[in-house]
N, CA, C and O atoms as a DFTB+ gen file, in Angstrom:
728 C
 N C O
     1  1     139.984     156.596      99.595
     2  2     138.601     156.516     100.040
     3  2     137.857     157.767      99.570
     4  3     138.386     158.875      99.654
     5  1     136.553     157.575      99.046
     6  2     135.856     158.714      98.309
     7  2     135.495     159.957      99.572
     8  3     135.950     159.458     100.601
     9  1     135.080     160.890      99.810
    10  2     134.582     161.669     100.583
    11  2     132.849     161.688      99.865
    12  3     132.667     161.858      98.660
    13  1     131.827     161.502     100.760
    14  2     130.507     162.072     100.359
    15  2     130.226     163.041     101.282
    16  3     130.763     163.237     102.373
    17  1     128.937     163.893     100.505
    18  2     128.969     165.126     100.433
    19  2     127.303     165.492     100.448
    20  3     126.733     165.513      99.357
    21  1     126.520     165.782     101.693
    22  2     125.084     165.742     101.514
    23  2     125.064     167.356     100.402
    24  3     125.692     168.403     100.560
    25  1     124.038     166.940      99.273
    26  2     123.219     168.047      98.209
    27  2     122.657     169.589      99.161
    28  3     121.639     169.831      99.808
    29  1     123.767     170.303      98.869
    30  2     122.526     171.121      99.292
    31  2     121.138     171.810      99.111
    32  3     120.480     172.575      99.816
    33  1     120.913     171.115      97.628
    34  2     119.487     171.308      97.342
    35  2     118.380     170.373      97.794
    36  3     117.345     170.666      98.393
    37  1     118.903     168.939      97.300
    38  2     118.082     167.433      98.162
    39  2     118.231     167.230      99.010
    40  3     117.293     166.735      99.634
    41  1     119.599     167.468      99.738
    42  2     120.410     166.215     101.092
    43  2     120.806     164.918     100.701
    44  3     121.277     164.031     101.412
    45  1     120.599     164.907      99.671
    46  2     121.198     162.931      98.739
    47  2     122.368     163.236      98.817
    48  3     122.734     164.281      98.279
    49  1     123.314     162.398      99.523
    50  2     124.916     161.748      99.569
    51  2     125.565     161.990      97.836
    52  3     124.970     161.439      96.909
    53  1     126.304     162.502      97.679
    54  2     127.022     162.535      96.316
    55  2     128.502     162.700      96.571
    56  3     129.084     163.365      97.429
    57  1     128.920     161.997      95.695
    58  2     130.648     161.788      95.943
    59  2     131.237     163.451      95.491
    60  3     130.682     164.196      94.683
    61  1     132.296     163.695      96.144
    62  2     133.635     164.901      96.394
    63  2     133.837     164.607      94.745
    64  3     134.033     163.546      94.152
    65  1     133.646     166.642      94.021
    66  2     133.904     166.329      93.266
    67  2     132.985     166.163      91.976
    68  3     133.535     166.238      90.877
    69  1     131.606     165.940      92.054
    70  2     130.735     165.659      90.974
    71  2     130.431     166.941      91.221
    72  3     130.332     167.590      92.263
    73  1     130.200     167.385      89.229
    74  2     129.568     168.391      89.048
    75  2     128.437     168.885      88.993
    76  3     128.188     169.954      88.436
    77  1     127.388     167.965      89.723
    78  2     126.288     168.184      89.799
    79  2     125.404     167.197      90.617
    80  3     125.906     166.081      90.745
    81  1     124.341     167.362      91.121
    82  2     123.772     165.909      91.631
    83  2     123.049     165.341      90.547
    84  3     122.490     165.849      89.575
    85  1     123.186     164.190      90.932
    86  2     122.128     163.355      89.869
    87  2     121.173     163.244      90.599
    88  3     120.297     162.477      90.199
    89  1     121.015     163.756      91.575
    90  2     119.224     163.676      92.328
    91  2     118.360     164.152      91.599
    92  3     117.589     163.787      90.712
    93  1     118.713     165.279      92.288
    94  2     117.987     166.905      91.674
    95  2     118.858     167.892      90.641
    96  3     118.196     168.926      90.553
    97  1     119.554     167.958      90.168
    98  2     120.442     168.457      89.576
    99  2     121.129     169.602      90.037
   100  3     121.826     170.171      89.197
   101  1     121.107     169.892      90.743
   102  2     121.748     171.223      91.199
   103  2     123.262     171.134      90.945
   104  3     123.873     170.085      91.152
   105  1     123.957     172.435      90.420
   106  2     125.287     172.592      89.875
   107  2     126.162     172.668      91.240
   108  3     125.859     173.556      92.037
   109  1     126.774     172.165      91.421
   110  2     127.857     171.922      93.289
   111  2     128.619     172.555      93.221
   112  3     129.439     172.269      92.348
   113  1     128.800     173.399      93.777
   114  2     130.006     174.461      94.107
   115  2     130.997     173.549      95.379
   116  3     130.586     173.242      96.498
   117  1     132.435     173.245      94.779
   118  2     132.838     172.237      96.081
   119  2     133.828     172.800      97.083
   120  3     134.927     172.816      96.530
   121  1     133.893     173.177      98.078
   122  2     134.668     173.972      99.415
   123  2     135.998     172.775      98.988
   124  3     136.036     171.684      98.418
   125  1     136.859     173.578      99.546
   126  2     138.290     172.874      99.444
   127  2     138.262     171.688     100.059
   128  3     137.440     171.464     100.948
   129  1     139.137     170.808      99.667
   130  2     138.953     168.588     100.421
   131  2     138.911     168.566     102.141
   132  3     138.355     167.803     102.931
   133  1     140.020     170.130     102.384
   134  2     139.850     170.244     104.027
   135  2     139.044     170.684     104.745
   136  3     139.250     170.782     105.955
   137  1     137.838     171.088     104.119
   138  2     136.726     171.578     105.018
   139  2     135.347     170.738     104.051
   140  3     134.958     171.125     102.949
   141  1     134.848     169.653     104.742
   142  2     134.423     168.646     104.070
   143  2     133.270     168.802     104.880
   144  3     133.300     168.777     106.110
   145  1     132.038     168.999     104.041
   146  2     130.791     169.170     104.988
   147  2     130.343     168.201     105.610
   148  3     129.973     168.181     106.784
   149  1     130.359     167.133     104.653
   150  2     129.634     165.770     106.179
   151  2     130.915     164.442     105.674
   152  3     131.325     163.910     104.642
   153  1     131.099     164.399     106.814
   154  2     132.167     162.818     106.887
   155  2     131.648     161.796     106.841
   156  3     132.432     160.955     107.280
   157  1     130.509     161.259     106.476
   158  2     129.653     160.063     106.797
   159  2     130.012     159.369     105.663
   160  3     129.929     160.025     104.625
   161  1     130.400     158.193     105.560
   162  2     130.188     156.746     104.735
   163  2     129.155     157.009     104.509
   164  3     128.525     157.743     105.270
   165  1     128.522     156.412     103.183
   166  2     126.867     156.429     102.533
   167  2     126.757     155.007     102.627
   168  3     127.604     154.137     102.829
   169  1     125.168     154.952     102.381
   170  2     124.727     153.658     102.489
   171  2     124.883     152.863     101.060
   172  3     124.488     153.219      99.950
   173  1     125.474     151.864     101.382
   174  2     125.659     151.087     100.084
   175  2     124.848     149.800      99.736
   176  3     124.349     149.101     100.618
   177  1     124.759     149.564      98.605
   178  2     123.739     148.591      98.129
   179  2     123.993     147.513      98.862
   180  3     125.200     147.373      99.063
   181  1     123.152     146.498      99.455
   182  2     123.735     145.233      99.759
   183  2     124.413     144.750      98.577
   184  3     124.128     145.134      97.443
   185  1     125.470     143.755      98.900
   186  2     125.841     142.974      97.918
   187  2     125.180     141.632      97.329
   188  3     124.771     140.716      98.043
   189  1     125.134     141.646      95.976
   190  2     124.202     140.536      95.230
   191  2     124.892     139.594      95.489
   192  3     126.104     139.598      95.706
   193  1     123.964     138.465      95.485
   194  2     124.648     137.111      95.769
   195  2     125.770     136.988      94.904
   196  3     125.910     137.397      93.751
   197  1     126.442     136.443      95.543
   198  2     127.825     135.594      94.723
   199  2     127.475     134.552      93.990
   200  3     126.275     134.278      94.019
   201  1     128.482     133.581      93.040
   202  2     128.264     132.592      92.886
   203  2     128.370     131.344      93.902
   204  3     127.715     130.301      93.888
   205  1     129.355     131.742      94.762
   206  2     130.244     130.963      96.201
   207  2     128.768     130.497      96.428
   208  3     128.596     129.365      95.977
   209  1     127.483     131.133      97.087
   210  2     126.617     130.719      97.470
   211  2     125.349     130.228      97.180
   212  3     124.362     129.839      97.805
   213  1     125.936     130.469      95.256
   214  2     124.575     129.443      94.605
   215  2     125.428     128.068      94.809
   216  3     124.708     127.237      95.362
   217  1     126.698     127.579      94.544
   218  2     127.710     126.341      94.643
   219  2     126.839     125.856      95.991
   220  3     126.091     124.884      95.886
   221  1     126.944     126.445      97.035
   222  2     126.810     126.078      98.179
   223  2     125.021     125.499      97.961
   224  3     124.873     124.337      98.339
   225  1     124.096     125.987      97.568
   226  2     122.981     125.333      97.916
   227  2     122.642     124.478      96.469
   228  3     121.588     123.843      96.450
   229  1     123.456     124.456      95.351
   230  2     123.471     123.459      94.380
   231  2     124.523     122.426      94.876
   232  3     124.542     121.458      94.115
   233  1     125.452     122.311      95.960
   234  2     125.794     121.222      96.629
   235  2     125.225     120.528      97.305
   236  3     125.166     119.326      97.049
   237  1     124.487     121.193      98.632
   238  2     123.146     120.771      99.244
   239  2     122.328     120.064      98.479
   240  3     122.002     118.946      98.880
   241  1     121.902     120.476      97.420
   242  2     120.853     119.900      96.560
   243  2     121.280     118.567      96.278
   244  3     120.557     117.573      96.348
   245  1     122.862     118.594      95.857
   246  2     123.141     117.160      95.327
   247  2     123.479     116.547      96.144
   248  3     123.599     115.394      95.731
   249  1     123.800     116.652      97.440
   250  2     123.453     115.361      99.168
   251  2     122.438     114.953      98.634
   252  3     122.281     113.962      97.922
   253  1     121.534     115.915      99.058
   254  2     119.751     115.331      99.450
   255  2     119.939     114.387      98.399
   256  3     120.079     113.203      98.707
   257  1     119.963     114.754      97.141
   258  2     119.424     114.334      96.199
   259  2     120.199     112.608      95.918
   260  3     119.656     111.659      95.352
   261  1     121.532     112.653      96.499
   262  2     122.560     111.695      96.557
   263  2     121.604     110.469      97.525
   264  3     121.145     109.415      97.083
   265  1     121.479     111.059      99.110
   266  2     121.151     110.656      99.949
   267  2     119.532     109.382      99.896
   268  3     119.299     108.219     100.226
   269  1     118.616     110.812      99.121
   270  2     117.564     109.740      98.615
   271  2     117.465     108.837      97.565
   272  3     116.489     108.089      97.522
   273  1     118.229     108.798      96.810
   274  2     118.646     108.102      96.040
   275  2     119.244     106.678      96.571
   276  3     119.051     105.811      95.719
   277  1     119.708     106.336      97.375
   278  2     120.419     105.649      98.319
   279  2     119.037     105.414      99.310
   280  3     118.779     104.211      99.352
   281  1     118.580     105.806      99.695
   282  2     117.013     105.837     100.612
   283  2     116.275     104.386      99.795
   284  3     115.753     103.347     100.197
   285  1     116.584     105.017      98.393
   286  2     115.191     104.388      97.397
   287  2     116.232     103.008      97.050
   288  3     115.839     101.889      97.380
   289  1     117.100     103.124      96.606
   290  2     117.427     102.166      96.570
   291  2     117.501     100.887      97.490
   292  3     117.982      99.821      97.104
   293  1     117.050     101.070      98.568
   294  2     117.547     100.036      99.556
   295  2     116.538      99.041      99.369
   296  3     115.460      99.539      99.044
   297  1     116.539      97.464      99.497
   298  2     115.351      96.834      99.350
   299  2     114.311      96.885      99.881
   300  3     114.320      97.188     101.074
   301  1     113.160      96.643      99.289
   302  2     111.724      96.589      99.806
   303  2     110.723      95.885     100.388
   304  3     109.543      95.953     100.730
   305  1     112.277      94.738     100.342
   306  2     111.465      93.437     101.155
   307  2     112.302      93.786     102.673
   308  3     113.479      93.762     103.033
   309  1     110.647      94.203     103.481
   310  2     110.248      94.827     104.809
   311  2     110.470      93.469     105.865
   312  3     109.956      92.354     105.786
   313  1     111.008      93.773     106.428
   314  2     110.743      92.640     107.878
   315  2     109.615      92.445     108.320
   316  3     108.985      93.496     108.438
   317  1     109.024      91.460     108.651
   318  2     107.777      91.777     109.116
   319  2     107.751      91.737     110.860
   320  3     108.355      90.929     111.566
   321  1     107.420      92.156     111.028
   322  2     107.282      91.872     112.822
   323  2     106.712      90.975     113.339
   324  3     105.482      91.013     113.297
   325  1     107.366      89.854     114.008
   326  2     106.790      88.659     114.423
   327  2     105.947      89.088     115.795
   328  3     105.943      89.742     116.839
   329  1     105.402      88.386     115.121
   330  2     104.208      88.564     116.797
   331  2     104.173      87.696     117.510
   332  3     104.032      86.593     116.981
   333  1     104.258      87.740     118.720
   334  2     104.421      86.456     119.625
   335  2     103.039      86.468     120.098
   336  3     102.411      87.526     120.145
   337  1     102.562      85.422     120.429
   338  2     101.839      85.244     120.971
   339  2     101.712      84.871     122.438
   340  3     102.348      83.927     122.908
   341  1     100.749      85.744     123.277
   342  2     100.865      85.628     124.443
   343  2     101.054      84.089     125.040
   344  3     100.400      83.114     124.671
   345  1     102.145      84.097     126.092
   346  2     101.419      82.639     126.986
   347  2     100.397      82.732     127.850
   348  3     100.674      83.156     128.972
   349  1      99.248      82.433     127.604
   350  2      98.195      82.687     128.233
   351  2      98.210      81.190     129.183
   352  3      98.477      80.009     128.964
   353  1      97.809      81.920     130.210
   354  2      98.045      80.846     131.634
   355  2      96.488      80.082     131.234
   356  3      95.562      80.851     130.975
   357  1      96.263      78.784     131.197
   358  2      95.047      78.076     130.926
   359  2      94.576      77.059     131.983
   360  3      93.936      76.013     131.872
   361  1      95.020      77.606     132.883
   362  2      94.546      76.528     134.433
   363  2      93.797      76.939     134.417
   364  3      93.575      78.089     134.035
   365  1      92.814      75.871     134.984
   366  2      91.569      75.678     135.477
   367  2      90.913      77.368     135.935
   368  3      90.133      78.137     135.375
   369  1      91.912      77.437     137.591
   370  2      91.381      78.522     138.303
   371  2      91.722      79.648     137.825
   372  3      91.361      80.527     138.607
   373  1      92.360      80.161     136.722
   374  2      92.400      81.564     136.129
   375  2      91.487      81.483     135.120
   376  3      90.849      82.534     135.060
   377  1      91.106      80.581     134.193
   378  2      90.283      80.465     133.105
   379  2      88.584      80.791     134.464
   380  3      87.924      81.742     134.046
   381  1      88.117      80.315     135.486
   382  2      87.543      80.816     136.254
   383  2      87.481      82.088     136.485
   384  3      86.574      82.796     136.048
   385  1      88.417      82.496     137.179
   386  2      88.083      83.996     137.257
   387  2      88.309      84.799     135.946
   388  3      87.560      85.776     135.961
   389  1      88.785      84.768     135.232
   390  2      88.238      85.311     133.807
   391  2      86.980      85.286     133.943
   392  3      86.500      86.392     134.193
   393  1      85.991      84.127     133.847
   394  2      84.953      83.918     133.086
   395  2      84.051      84.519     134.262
   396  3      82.918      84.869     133.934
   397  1      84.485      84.697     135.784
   398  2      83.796      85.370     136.858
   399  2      84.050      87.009     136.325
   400  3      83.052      87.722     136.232
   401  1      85.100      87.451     136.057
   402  2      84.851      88.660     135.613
   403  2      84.100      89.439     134.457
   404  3      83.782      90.629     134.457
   405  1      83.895      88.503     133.485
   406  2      83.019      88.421     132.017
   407  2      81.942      88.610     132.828
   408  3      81.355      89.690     132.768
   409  1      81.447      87.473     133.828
   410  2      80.013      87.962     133.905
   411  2      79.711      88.769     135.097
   412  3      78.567      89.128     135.377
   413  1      80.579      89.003     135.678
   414  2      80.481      90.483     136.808
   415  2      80.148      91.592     135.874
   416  3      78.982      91.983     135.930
   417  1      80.911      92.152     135.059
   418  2      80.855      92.985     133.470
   419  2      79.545      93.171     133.418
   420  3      79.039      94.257     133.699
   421  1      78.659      91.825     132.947
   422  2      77.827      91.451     132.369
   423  2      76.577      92.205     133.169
   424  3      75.563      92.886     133.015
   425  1      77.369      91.608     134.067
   426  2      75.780      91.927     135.285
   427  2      75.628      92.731     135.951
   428  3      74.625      92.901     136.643
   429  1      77.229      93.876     135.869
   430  2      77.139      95.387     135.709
   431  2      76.617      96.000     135.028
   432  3      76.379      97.180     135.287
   433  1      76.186      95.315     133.714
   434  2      75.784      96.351     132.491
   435  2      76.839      96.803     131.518
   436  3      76.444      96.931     130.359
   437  1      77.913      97.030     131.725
   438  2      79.315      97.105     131.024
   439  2      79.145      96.515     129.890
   440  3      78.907      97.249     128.930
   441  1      79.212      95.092     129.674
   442  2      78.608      94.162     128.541
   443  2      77.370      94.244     128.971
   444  3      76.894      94.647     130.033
   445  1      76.456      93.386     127.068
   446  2      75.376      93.366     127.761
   447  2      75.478      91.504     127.190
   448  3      74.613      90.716     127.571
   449  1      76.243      91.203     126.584
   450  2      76.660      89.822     126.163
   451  2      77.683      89.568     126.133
   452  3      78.328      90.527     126.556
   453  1      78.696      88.254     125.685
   454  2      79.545      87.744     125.079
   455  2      79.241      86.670     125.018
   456  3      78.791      86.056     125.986
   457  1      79.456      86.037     123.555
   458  2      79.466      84.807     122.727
   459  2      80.763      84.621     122.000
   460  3      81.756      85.338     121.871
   461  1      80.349      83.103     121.446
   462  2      81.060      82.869     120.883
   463  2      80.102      82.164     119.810
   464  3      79.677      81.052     120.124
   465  1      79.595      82.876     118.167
   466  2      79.170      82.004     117.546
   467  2      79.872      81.711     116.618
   468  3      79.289      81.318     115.607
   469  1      81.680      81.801     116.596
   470  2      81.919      81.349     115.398
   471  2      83.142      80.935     115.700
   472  3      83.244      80.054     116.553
   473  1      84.426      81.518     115.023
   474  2      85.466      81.641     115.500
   475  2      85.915      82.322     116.087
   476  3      87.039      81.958     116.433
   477  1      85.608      83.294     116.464
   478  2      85.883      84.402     116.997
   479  2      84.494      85.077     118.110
   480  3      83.278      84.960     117.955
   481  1      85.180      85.700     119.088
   482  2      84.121      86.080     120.784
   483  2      83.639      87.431     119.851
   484  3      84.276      88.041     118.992
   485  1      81.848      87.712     120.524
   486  2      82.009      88.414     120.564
   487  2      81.414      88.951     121.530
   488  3      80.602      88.386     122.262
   489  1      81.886      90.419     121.621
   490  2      81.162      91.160     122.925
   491  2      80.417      92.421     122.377
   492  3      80.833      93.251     121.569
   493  1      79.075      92.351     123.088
   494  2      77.985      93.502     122.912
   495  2      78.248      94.256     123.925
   496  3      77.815      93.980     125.043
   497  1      79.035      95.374     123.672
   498  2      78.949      96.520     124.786
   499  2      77.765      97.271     124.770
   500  3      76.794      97.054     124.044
   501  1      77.898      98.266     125.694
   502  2      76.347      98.808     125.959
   503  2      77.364     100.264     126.584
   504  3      78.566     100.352     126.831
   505  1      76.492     101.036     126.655
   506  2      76.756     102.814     127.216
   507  2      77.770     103.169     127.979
   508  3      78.554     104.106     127.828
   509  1      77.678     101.879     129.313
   510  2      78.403     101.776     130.411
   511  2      79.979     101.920     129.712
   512  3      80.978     102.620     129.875
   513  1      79.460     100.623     128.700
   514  2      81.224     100.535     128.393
   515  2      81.916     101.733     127.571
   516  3      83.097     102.074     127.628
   517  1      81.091     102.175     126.948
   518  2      81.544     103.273     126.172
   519  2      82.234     104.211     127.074
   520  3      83.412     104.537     126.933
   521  1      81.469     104.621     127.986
   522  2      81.897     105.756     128.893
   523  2      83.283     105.539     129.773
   524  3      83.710     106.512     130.395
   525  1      84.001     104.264     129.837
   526  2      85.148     103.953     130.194
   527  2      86.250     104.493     129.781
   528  3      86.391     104.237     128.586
   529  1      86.864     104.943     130.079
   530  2      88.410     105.520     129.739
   531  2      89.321     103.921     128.700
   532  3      89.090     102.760     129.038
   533  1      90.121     104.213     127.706
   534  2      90.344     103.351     126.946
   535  2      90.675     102.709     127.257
   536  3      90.252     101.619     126.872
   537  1      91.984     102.772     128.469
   538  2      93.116     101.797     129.076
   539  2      91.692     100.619     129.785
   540  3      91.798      99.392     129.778
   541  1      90.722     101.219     130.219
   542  2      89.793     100.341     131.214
   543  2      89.093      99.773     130.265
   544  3      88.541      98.776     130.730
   545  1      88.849      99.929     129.150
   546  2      88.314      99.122     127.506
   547  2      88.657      97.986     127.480
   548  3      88.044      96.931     127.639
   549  1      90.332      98.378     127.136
   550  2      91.176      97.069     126.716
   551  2      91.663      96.530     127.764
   552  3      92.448      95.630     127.464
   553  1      91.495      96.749     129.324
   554  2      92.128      95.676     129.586
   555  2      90.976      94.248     129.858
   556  3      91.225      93.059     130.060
   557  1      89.053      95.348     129.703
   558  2      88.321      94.218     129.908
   559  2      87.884      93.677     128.603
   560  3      86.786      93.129     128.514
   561  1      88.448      93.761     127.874
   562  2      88.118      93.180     126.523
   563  2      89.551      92.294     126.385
   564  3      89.585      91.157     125.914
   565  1      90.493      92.885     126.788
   566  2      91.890      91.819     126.836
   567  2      91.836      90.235     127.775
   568  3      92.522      89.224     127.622
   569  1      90.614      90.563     128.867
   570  2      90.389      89.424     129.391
   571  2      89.291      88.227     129.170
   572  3      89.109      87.106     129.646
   573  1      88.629      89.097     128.155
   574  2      87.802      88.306     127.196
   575  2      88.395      87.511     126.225
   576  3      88.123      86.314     126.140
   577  1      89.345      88.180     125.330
   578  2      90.401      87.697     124.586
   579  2      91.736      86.515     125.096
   580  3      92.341      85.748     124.348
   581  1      91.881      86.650     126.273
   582  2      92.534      85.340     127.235
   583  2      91.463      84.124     127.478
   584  3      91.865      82.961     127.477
   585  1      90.411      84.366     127.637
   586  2      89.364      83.620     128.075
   587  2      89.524      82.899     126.485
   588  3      90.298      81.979     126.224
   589  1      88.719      83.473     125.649
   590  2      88.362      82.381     124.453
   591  2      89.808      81.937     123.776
   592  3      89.824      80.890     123.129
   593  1      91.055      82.736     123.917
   594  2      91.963      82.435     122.743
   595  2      92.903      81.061     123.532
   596  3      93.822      80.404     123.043
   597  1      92.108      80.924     125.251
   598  2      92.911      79.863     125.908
   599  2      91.778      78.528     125.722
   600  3      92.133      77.513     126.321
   601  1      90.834      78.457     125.173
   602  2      89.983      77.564     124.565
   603  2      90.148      77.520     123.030
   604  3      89.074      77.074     122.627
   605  1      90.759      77.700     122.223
   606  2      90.898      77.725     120.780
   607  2      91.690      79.096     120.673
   608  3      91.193      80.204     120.877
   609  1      93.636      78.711     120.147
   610  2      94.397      79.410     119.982
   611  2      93.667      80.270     118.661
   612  3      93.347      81.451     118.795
   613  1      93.475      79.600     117.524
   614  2      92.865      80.174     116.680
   615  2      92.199      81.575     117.146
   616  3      92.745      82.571     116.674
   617  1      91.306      81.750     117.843
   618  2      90.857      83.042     118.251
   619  2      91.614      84.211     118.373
   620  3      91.674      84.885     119.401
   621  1      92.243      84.471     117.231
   622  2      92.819      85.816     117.676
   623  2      92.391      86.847     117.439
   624  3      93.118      87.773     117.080
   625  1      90.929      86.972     117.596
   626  2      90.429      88.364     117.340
   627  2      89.103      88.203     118.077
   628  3      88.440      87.165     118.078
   629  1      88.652      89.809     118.967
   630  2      87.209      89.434     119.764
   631  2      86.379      90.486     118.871
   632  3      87.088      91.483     119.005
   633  1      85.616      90.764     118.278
   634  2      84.806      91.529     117.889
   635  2      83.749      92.382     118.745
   636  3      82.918      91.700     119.345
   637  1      83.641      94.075     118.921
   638  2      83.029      94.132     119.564
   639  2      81.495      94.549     118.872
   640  3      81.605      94.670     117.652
   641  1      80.552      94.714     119.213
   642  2      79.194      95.262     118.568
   643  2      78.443      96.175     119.728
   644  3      78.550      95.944     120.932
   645  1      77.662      97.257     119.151
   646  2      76.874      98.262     120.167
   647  2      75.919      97.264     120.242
   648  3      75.593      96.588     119.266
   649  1      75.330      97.103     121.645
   650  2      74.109      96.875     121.925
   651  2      73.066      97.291     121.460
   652  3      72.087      96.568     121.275
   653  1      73.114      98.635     121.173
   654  2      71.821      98.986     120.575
   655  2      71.535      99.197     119.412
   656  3      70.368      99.301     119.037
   657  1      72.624      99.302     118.585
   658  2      72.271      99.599     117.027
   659  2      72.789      98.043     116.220
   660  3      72.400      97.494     115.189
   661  1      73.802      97.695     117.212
   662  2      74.349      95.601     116.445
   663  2      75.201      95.974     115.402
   664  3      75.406      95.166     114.497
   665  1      76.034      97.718     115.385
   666  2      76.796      97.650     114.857
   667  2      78.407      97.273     115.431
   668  3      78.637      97.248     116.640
   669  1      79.487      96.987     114.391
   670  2      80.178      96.773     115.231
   671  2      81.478      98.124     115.106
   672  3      81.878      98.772     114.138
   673  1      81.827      98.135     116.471
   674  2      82.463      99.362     116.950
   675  2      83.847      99.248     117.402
   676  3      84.429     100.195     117.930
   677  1      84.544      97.775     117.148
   678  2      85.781      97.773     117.324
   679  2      85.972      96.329     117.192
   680  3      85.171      95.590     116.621
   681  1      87.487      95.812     117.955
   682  2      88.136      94.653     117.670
   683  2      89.130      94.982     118.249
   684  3      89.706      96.069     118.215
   685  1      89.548      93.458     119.179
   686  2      90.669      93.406     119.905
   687  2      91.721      92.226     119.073
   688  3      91.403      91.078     118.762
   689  1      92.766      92.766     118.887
   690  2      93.638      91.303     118.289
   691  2      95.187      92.177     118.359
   692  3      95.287      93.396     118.216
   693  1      96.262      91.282     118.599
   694  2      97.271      91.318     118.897
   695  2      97.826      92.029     117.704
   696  3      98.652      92.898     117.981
   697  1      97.497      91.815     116.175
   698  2      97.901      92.382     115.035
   699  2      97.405      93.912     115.019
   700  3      97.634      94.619     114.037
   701  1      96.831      94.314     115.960
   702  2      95.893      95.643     116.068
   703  2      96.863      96.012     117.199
   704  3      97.534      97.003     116.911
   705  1      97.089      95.554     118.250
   706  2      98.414      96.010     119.275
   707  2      97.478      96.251     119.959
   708  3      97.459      97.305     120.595
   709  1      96.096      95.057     120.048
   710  2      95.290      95.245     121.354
   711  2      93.643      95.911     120.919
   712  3      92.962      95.390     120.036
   713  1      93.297      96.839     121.525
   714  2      91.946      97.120     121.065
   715  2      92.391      98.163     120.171
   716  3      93.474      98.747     120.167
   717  1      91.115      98.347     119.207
   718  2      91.059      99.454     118.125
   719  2      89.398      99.382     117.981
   720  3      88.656      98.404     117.897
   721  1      89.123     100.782     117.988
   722  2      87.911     101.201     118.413
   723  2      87.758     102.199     117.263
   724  3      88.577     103.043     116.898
   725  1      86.258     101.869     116.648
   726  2      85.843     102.432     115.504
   727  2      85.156     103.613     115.697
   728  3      84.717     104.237     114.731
């Protein structure tokens, strides 16, 4: 094991033995091996990477690279998600109170319409409705959507429009996972 030896001109660590520092140059006069001025280990360079640990992240590389490869390959014909369609209860007395709650809505101000001029309902909201928390949106637009889609399955979509500008600001349909608001 080397002995180092602080300069007594710099203080830079130099190994037992050199005839001079390579700091500063000063010529070293060296005291005998048994009276050794400083015992300290010096600080040594970190060690440069190995190769061991380029292997290691050029292995990594070739998983991933294995892995997505295998990703991409898999086919692209997607499942589609069947959608069921609700059983909407179509008796008499629930198709009633639906259509009692449409125009309770109505005559709250909440809506300020609902029609039907085509295939599809639609509903003119107004301020009131806006200001509703979402869950309270869709579930009165979800009962609009029971109402017409239990008179013509076809209806699977309610359209909504602002009252005041007649633009339209959303749409309820099961392929949407309910309301979606523009």
């Amino acid at each position: 094991m080397d002995q180092w030896y602080n300069c007594p001109g710099c203080q830079r660590l130099v190994r037992w033995g050199q005839p001079q520092c390579s700091a500063c140059g000063k010529i070293l006069d060296w005291p005998k091996p048994a009276e050794p001025l400083v015992t300290s280990t010096p600080m040594l360079p970190a060690k440069p990477q190995t190769k061991t640990s380029a292997w290691v992240i050029a292995l990594i590389v070739i998983v991933v690279l294995v892995f997505v490869a295998q990703v991409a390959s898999i086919p692209t014909t997607q499942k589609t998600a069947t959608i069921t369609k609700p059983v909407v209860d179509t008796s008499p007395e629930i198709q009633k109170d639906r259509l009692k709650l449409i125009n309770e809505l109505t005559n709250a101000g909440v809506f300020y319409k609902v029609d039907k001029p085509g295939t599809y309902a639609h509903v003119w909201v107004t301020p009131l409705f806006n200001a509703l928390a979402f869950d309270k949106k869709q579930t009165f637009i979800s009962v609009v959507f029971a109402y017409y889609v239990s008179e013509n399955p076809k209806s699977e979509l309610v359209l909504l429009f602002d009252s005041q500008t007649g633009k339209q600001v959303g749409k309820y349909a099961l392929i949407y996972g309910g309301l979606e608001m523009e």
